[in-house]
VEXDREN-2710 file (C-alpha; in Angstrom, 1 decimal):
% VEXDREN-2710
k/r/px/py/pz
1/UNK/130.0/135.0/191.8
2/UNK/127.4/132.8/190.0
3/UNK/127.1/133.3/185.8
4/UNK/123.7/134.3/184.7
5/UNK/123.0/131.5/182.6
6/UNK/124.3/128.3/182.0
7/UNK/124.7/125.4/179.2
8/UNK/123.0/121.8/179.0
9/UNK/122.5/119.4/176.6
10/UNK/119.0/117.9/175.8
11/UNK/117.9/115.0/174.2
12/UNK/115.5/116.7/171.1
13/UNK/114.6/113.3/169.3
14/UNK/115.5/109.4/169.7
15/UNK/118.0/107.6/167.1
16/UNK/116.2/105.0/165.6
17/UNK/117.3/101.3/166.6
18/UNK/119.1/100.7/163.3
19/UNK/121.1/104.5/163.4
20/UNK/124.1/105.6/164.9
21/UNK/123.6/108.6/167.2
22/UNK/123.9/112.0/165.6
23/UNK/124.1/115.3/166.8
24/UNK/120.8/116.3/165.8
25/UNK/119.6/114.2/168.1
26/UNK/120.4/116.7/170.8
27/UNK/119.9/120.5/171.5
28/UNK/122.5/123.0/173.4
29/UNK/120.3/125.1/175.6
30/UNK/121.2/127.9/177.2
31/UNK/119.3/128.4/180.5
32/UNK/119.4/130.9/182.8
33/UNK/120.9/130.1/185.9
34/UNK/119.0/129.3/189.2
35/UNK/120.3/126.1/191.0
36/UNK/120.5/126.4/194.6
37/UNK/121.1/123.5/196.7
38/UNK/118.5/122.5/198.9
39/UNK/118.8/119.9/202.2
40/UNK/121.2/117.0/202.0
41/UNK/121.9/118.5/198.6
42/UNK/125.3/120.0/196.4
43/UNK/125.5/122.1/193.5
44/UNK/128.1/121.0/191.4
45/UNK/130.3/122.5/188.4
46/UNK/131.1/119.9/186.3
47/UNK/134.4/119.4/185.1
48/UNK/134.9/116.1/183.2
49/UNK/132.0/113.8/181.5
50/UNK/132.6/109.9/180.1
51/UNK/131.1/109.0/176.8
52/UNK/130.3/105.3/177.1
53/UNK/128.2/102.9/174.7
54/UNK/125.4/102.4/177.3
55/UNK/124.7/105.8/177.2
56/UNK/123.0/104.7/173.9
57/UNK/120.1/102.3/176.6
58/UNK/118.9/105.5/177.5
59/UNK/118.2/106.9/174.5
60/UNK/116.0/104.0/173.3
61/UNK/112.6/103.0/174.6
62/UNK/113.3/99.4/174.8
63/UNK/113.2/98.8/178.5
64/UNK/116.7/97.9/180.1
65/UNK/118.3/98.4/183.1
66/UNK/118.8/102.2/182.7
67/UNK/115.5/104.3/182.2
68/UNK/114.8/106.1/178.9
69/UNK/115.9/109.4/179.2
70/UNK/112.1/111.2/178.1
71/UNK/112.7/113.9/175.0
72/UNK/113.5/117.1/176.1
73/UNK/115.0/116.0/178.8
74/UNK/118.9/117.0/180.2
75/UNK/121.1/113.8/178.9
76/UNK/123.3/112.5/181.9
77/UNK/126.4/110.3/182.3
78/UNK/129.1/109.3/184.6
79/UNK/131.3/112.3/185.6
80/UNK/133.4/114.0/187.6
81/UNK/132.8/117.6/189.1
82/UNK/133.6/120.0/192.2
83/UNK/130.8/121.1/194.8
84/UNK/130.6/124.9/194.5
85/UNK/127.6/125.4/196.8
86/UNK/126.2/122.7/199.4
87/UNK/122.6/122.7/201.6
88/UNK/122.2/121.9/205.2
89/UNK/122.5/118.2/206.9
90/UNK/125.7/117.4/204.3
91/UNK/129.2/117.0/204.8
92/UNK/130.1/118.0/201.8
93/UNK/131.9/121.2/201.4
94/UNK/132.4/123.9/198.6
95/UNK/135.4/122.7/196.6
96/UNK/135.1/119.1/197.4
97/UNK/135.7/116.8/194.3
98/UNK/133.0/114.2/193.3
99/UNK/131.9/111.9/191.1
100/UNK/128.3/110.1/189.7
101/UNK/125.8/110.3/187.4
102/UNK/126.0/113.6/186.1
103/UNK/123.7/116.5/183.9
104/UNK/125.5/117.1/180.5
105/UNK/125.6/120.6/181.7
106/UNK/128.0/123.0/182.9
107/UNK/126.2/122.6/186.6
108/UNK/124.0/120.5/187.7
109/UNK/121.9/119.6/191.1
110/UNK/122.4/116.6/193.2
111/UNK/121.3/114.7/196.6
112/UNK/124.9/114.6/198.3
113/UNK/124.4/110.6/198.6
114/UNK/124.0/110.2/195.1
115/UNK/128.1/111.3/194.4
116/UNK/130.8/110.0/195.8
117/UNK/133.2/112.6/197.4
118/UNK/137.4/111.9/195.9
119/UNK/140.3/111.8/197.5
120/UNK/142.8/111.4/195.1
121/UNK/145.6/108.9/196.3
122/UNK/149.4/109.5/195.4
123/UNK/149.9/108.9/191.6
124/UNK/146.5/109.2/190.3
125/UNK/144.7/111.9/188.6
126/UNK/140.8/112.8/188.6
127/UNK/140.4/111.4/185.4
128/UNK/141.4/108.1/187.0
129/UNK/137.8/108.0/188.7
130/UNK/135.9/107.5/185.0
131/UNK/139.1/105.1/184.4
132/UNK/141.0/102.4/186.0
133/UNK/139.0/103.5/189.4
134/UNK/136.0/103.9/188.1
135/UNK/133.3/102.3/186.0
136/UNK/135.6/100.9/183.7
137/UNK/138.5/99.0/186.4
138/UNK/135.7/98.2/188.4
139/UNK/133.6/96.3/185.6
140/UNK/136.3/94.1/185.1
141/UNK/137.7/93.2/188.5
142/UNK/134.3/92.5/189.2
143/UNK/133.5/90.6/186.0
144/UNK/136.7/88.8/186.3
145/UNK/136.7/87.5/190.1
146/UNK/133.2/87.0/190.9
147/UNK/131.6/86.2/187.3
148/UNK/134.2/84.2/185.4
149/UNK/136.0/83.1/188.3
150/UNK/139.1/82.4/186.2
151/UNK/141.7/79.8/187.6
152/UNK/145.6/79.3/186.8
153/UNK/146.2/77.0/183.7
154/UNK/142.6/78.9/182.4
155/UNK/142.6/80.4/178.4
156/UNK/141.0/83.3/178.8
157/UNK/139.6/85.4/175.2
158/UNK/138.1/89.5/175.6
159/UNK/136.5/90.8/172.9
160/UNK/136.2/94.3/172.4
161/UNK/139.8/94.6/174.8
162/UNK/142.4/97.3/175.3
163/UNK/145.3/96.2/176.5
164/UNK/147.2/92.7/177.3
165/UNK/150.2/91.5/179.4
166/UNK/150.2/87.4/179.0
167/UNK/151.9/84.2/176.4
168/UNK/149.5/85.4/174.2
169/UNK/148.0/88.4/173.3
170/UNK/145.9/88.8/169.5
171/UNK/144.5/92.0/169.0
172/UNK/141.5/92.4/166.3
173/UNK/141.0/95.5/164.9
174/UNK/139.7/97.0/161.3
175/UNK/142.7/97.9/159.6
176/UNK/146.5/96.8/158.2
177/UNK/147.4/100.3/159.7
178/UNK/145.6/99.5/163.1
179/UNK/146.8/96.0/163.2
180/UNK/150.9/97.4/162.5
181/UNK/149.8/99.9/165.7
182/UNK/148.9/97.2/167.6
183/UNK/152.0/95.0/167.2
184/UNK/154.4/97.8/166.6
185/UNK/153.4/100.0/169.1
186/UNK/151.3/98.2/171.9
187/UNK/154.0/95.3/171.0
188/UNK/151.1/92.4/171.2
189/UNK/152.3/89.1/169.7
190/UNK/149.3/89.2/166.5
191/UNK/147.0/91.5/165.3
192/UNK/144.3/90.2/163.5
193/UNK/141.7/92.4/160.9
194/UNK/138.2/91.7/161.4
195/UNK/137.9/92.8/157.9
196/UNK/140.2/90.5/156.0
197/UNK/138.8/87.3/154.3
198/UNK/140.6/84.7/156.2
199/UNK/139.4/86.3/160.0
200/UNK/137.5/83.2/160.9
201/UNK/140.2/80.6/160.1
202/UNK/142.9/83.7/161.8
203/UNK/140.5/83.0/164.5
204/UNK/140.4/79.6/164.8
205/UNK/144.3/79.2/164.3
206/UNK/145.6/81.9/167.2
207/UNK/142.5/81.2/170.2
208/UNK/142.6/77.4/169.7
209/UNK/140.4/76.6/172.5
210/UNK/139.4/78.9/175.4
211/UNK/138.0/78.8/179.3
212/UNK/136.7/82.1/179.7
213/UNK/135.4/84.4/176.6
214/UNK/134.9/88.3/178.1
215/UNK/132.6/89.8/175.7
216/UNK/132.0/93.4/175.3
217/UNK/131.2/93.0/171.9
218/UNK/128.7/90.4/170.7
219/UNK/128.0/89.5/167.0
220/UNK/130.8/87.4/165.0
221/UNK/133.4/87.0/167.9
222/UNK/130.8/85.9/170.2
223/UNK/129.5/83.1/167.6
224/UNK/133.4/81.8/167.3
225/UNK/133.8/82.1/170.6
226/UNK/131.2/79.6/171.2
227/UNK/132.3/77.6/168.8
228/UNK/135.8/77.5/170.2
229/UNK/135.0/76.4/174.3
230/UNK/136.5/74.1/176.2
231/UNK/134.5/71.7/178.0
232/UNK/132.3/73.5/181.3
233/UNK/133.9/77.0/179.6
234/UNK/132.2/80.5/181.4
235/UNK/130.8/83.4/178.3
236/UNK/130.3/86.9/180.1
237/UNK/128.5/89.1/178.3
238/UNK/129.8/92.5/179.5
239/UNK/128.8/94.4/175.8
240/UNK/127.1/94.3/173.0
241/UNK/128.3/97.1/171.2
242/UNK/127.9/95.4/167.7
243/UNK/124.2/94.9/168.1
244/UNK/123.3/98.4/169.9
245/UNK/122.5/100.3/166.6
246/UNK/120.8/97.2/164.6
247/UNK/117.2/96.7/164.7
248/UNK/118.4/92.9/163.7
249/UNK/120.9/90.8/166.1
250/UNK/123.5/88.6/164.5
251/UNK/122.4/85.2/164.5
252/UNK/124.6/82.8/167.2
253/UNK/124.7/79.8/164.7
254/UNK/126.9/77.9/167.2
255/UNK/124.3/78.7/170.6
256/UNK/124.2/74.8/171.3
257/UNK/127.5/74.3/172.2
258/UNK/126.7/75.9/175.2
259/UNK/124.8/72.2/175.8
260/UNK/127.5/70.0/174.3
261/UNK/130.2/71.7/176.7
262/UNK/128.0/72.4/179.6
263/UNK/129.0/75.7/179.1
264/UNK/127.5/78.8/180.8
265/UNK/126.5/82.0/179.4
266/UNK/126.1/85.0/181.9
267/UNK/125.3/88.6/181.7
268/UNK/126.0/91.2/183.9
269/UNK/125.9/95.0/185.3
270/UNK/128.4/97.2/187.6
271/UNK/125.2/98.0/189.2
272/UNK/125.0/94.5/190.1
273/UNK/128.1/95.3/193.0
274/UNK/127.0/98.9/194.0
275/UNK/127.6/97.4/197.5
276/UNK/131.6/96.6/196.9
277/UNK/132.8/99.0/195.0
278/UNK/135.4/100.0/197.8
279/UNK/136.4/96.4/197.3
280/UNK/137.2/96.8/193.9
281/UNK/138.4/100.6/194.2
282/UNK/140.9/99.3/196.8
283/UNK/142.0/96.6/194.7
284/UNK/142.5/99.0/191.8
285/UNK/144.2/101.4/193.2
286/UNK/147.1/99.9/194.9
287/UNK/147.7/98.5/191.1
288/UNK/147.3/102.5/190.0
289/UNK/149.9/103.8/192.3
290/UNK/152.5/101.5/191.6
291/UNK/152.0/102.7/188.1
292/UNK/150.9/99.0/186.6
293/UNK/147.6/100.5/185.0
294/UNK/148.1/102.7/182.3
295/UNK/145.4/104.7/180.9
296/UNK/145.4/106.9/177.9
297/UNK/142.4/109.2/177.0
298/UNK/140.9/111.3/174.1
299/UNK/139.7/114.7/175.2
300/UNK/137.0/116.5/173.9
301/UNK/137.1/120.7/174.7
302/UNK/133.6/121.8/175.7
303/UNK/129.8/121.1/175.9
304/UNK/129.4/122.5/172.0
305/UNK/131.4/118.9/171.4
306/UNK/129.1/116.4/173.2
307/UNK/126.2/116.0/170.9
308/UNK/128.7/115.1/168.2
309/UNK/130.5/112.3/170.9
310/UNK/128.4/109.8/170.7
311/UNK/128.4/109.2/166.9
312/UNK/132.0/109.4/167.4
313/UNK/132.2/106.7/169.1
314/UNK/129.8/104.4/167.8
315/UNK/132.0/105.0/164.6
316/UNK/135.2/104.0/165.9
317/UNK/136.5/107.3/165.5
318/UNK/137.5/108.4/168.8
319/UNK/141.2/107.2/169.9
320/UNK/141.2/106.3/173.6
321/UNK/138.5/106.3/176.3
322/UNK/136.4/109.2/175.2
323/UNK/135.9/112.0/177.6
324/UNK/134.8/115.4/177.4
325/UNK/136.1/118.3/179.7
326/UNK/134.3/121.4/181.1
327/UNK/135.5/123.2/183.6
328/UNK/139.1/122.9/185.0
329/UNK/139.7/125.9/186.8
330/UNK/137.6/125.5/189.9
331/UNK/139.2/125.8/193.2
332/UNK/139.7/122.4/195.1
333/UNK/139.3/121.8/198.9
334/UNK/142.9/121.1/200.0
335/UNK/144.1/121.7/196.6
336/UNK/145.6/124.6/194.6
337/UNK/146.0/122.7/191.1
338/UNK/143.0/120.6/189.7
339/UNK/144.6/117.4/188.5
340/UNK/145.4/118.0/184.6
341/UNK/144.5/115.1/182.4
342/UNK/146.9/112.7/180.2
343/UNK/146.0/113.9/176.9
344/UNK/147.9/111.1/175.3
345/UNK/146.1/109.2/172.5
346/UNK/145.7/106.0/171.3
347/UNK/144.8/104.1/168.6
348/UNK/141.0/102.5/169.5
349/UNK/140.2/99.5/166.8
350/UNK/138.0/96.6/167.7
351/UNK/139.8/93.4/168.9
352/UNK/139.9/90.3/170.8
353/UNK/143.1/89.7/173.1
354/UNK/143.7/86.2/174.6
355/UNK/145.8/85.5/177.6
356/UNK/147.4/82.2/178.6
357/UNK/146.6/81.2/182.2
358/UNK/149.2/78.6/182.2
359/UNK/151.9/81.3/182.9
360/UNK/149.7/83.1/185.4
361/UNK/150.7/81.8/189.3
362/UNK/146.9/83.1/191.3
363/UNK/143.7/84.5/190.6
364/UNK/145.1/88.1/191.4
365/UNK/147.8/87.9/188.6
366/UNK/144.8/87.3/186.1
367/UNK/142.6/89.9/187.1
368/UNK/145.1/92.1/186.9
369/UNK/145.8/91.4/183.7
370/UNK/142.0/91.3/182.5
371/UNK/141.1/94.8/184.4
372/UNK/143.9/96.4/182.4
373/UNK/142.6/95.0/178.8
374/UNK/139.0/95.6/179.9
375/UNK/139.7/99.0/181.4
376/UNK/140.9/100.9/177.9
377/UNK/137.9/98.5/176.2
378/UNK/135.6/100.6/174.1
379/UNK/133.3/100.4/176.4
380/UNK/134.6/98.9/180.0
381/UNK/137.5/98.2/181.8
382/UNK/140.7/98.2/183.2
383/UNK/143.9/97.1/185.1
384/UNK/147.5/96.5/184.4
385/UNK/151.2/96.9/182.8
386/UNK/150.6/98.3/180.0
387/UNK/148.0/100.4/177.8
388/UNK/145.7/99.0/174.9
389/UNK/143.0/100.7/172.6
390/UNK/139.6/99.1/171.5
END
């Protein structure tokens, strides 16, 4: 039986460039309910949503590769949902599991080619999909193989990371307390605090010299990471989470290395590999079954949380990858139990990690390693042994 009215979330005004999202920048509504699915389309209840830094592109009116969500407008995101109702000419079927952009809403209407339909392989959980196999794992393996095109005996730096298996591993985060997390805890080899005095010579002292610098972060780290290449050494810009709510960039003092090393600097998109992501989701998920990516996740309850989600992430509050949940009772195709989610926590706090390609024996072994720190990043990616926080 459909409810008589349902909840979305709207985008009532537009942060300015210099603010963090707040949550009166959106408005619950409460609508009454009259979605019905029309040809080649699916009605969908929406069960999990991911709360991602580039969410904040489409609140602003600078012009980027996502559209500016107009005010008044339903806010959207990547999620995860079941079809509860489907038009003609579409093979999906009530109680099929999907994924895609998404309303923030409890059910939204979409063309049946615009979601991907989920089979869950042994040993992963829905969540997975807005994890390892998602946006996040797929960022990196892509960012990794085709973009930096890392090779064996390669340094390779991450900024913004969550996670490393290598010689070295330095985590950066904003806090003694953090820091003792990271090395206690996640047991990487050096912690460093972006906030103490001697950072820059810290630095300096634990990357040396690097081949590859994965950036998801931009500002400070970026400007020592230029400082710090080797000769013909690849930056990918992945993020710039530092600069999204400033109305002034940091200055790159050390931007003509690039010319003394022949360096290259790249940026790039997931949407730039819409066409392989079975590639990549193949890839992933053999690495997911045999239990080699970890993923840990901080749950939200409830639509009345997600205007607040944003702010706290932009503020470094949340303490994994940063999901909300909806809806977790809906009857699956083939399926009696929705997959429940791993409500473990961890720590998130901004930091670099550095891997040693020396020890690494093929390409594979290195993107493994990068999708797993990318994949618990702040704000992308994923892949292997064991679980880190941003």
């Amino acid at each position: 039986m459909s409810p008589s009215h349902y909840t979305q979330i709207v985008l009532a005004s537009r942060p300015a460039d210099s603010a963090f999202i707040e949550a009166d920048n959106f408005r619950k509504e409460v609508v009454p309910f009259d979605l019905k699915p029309q040809k080649g389309q699916v009605l969908i209840r929406v069960q999990y949503l991911s709360i991602d830094p580039a969410t904040r592109l489409w609140l602003s009116e600078t012009k980027t590769f996502l559209a500016p969500i107009p005010i008044g407008s339903v806010m959207q995101t990547i999620g995860i949902g079941a079809v509860i109702a489907s038009g003609e000419d579409t093979s999906l079927v009530p109680g099929d599991l999907v994924s895609g952009d998404l309303d923030m809403a409890e059910y939204t209407i979409r063309d049946a080619t615009a979601v991907q339909k989920l089979e869950l392989p042994l040993n992963t959980q829905a969540l997975d999909y807005i994890g390892p196999l998602g946006h996040i794992g797929l960022t990196a393996y892509f960012g990794l193989i085709d973009i930096a095109q890392i090779k064996a005996g390669e340094t390779l730096v991450v900024s913004g990371a969550a996670g490393a298996i290598g010689s070295i591993v330095i985590g950066i985060s904003g806090s003694t307390k953090k820091c003792e997390w990271l090395e206690q805890e996640l047991g990487i080899d050096k912690a460093l605090n972006y906030k103490s005095p001697t950072f820059k010579d810290d630095f300096s002292k634990a990357v040396g010299t690097l081949d590859v610098f994965y950036d998801n972060v931009g500002g400070e780290a970026l400007d020592l990471a230029l400082a710090s290449m080797n000769l013909h050494a690849r930056i990918i810009i992945c993020g710039t989470i530092l600069d999204i709510n400033t109305a002034e960039q940091y200055p790159l003092r050390n931007y003509s290395q690039l010319l003394s090393k022949r360096a290259t600097m790249r940026g790039f998109s997931l949407y730039d590999y819409t066409a392989r992501l079975e590639e990549g989701r193949k890839y992933l998920t053999e690495l997911v079954t045999k239990g080699a990516i970890k993923q840990r996740y901080h749950v939200l309850n409830g639509l009345d949380t997600a205007p607040g989600s944003l702010g706290i992430l932009f503020r470094g509050e949340n303490e994994g990858k940063l999901i909300f949940t909806l809806a977790t009772d809906v009857q699956l195709h083939g399926s009696s139990d929705f997959p429940s989610a791993n409500l473990n926590h961890y720590h998130h706090g901004r930091y670099i990690e550095v891997l040693d390609a020396r020890t690494m024996s093929n390409i594979n072994h290195v993107a493994t390693r990068l999708g797993k720190l990318l994949h618990l990043a702040h704000q992308v990616p994923c892949a292997p042994k064991r679980a880190r926080g941003r």
